[in-house]
C-alpha positions in Angstrom: -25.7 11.2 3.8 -26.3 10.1 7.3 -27.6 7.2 9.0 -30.6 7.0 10.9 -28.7 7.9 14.4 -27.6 11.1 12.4 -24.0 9.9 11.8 -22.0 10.1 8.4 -22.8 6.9 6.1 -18.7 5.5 5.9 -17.5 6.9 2.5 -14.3 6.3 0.6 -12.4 8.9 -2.1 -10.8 8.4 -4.6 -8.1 11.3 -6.3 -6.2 11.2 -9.6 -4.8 13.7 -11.9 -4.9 14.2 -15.5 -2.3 16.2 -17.8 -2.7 18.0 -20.9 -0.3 18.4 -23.0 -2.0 22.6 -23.4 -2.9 23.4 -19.7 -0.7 21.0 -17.3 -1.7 19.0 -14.8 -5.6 18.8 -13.6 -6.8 17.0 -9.9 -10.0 15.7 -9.7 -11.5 13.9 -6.1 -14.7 12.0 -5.9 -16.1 10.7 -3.3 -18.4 7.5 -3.2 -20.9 5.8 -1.2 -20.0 2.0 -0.2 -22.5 0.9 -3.0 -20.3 2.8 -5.7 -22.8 6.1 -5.3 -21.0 9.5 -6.3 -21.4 11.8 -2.9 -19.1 14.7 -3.7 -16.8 15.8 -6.5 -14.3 18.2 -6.7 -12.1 19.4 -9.4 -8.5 21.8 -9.8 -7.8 24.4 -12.1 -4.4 23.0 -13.9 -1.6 23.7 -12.8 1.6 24.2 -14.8 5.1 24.9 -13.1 7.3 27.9 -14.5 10.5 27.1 -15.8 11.7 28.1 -12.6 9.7 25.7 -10.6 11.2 22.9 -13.0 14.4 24.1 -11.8 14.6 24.4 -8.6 11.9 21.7 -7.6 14.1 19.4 -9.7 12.7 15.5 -9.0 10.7 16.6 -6.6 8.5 18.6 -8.7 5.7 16.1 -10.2 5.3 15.0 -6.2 4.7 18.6 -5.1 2.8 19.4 -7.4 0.2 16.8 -7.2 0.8 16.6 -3.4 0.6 20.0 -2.3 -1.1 21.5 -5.2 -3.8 19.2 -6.0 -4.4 16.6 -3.7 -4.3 17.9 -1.0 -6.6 21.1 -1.5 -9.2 19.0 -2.6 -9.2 16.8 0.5 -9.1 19.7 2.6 -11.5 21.7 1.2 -14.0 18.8 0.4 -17.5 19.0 2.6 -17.1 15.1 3.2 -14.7 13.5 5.3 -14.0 9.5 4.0 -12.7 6.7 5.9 -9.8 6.2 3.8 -8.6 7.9 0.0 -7.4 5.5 -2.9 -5.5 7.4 -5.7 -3.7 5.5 -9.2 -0.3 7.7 -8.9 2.2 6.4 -6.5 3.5 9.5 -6.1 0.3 11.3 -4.1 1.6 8.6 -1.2 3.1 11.5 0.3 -0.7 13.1 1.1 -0.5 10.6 3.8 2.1 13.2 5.3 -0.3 15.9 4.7 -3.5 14.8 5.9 -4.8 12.4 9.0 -6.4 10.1 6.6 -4.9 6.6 5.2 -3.9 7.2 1.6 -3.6 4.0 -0.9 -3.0 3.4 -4.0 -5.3 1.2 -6.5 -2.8 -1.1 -8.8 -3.5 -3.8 -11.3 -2.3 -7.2 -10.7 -2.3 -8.8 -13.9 0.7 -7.0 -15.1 -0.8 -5.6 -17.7 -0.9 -1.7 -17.0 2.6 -1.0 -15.1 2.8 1.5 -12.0 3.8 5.1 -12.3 7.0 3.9 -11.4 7.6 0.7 -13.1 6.5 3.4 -16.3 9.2 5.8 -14.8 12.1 3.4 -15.2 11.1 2.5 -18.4 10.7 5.6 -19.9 14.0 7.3 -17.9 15.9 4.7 -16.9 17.0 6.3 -14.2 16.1 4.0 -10.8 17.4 7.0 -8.4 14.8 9.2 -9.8 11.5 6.3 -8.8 12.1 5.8 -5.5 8.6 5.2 -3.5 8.2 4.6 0.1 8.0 0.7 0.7 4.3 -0.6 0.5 2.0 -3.2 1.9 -1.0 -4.8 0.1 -3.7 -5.3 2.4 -5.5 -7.8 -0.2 -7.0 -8.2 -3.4 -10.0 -7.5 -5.2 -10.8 -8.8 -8.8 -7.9 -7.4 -10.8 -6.9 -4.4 -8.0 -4.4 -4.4 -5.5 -4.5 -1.4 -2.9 -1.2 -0.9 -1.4 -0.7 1.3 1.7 2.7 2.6 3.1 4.5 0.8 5.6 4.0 3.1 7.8 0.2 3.5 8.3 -1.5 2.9 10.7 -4.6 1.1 9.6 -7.9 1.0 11.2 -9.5 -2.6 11.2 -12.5 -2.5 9.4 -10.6 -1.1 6.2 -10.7 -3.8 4.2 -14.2 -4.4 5.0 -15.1 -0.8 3.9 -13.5 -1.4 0.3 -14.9 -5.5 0.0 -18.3 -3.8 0.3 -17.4 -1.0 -2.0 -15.5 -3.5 -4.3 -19.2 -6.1 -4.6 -20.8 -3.1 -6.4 -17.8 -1.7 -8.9 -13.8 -2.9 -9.4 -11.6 -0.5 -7.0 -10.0 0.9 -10.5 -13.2 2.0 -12.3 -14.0 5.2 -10.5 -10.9 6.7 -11.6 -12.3 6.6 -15.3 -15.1 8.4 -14.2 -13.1 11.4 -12.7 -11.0 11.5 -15.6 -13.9 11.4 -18.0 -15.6 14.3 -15.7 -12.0 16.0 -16.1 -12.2 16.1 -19.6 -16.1 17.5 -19.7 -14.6 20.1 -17.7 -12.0 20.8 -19.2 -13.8 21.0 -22.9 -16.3 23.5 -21.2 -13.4 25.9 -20.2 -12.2 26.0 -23.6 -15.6 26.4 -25.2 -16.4 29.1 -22.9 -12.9 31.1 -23.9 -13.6 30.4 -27.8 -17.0 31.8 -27.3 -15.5 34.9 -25.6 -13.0 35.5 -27.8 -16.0 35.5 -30.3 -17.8 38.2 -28.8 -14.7 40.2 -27.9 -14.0 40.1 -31.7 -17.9 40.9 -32.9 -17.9 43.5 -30.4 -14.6 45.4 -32.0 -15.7 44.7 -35.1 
């Protein structure tokens, strides 16, 4: 989409991943309009490191792999370029290392839902293994929080790219829609192998 002047209408994306359990780790992108419009959306194959990847990736593994094997491919490979890119896993930060575009990260405030490292500790206990680069919150909106890293350099009408986005839908919601898009995928795939499986069998029968 364009304006009238032929330049890009601003856009903003927004990138996740999903795991399952059976296939690994699955990236999905989506880019929106600032009235909450879907524009593009991409999606990974999943992923799923070998036993020798968990070994010699050790804690660095879950940041490679959505880092360098899903995050970024999808922004680089997407037809749209956004203003900026919102993700809910602290630990695709480190696209901001990868690509020229200001990566942040979409939080709750209200305590309920804890961050993927706050979830971390809990669940290892381990504090050495959650470290995150330090992070600034540029403001608030509703019950969302979007943090950037200390270290980026922010253009100024970034915050009033996402209040427009945020007076159509909350910052957090389009990250259900890529995981519910995720899992129509993903059901397709698997529908699509039982039914060849079916005609492989019918056909040697």
């Amino acid at each position: 989409m364009t304006t009238v002047d032929g330049k890009p209408l601003p856009a903003i994306g927004f990138l996740t991943a999903v795991e399952s359990p059976q296939h690994g780790l699955f990236g999905g992108y989506l880019v929106l309009s600032l009235q909450g419009r879907p524009l593009e959306f991409r999606c990974t194959t999943p992923v799923k490191p070998t036993r020798a990847q968990e070994i010699l990736y050790g804690k660095t593994l879950r940041p490679y792999l959505l880092c360098e094997l899903l995050g970024h491919p999808l922004i680089s490979q997407a037809q749209l370029r956004p203003e900026l890119v919102v993700t809910n896993q602290n630990e695709m930060l480190g696209l901001s290392l990868l690509c020229d575009l200001p990566v942040g990260v979409v939080s709750p405030i209200d305590g309920e839902a804890a961050s993927d490292a706050d979830r971390f500790i809990e669940k290892t206990g381990d504090l050495s293994l959650s470290r995150q680069p330090s992070l600034t919150s540029i403001n608030t909106w509703g019950n969302c929080q979007v943090q950037f890293p200390e270290e980026t350099q922010l253009e100024p009408n970034i915050r009033e790219l996402l209040d427009r986005l945020s007076s159509y839908v909350e910052l957090n919601e389009p990250f259900s829609r890529i995981e519910a898009a995720l899992a129509e995928a993903q059901q397709a795939a698997e529908e699509e192998v039982d039914d060849n499986e079916t005609h492989r069998n019918q056909a040697a029968a």
